[in-house]
C-alpha positions in Angstrom: 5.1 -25.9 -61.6 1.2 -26.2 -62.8 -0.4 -28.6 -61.4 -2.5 -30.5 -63.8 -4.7 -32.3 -61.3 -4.7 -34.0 -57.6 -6.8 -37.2 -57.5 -6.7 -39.8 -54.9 -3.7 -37.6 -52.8 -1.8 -37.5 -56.0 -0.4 -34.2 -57.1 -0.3 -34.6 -61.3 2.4 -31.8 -62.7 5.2 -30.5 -64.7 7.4 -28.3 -64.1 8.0 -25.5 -67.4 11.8 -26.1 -67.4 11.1 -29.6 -68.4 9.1 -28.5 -71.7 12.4 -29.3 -74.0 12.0 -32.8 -73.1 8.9 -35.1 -73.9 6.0 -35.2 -72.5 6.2 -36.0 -68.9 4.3 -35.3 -65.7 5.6 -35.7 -61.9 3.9 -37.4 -59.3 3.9 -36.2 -56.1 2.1 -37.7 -52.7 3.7 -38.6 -49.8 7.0 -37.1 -49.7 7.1 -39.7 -52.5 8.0 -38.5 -56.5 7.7 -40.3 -59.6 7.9 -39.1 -63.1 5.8 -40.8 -66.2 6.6 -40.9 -69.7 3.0 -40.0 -71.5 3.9 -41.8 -74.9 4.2 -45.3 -73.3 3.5 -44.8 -70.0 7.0 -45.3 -69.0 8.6 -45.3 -65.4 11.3 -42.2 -65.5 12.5 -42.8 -61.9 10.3 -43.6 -58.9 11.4 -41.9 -55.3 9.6 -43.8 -52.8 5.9 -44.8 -54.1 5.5 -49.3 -53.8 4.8 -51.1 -56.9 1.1 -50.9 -56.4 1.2 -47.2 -56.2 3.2 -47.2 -59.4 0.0 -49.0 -61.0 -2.3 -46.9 -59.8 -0.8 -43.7 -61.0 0.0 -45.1 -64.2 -4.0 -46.1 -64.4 -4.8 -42.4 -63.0 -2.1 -41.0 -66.3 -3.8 -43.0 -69.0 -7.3 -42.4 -67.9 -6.6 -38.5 -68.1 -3.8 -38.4 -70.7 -5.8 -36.3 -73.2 -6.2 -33.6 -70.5 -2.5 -34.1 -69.1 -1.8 -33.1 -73.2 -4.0 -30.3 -73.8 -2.5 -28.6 -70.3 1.0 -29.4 -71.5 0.3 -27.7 -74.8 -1.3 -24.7 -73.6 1.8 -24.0 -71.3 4.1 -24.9 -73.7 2.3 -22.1 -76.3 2.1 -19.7 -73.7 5.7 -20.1 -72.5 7.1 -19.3 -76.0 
């Protein structure tokens, strides 16, 4: 599971099993979990973090999205 980046106690990653599907990263803080959608910033399911949380992470996703992509595509290539 690479982790992408931790900012603010928040674990960014993906795991490599879940390259098949879009582009995705989990969340991780807490004990808490939530997965995000990178095309539209989507909530994929949320385990534990409050609404504000939510926000912030999805602020935290967009403002590093272009990284979160590049990481993604360089595992991706070197997982073929």
């Amino acid at each position: 599971m690479p982790t992408v980046f931790i900012q603010n106690g928040y674990r960014v990653s993906f795991y490599s099993y879940d390259l098949a599907e879009r582009m995705h990263v989990h969340i991780f803080k807490d004990q808490h979990e939530c997965k995000i959608w990178l095309d539209d910033l989507s909530l994929a399911f949320n385990r534990g973090f409050q609404a504000h949380e939510v926000a912030e992470v999805r602020r935290l996703i967009a403002e590093r999205r272009a990284e979160i992509v590049q990481r993604w595509l360089e595992h991706e290539r070197h997982a073929s």
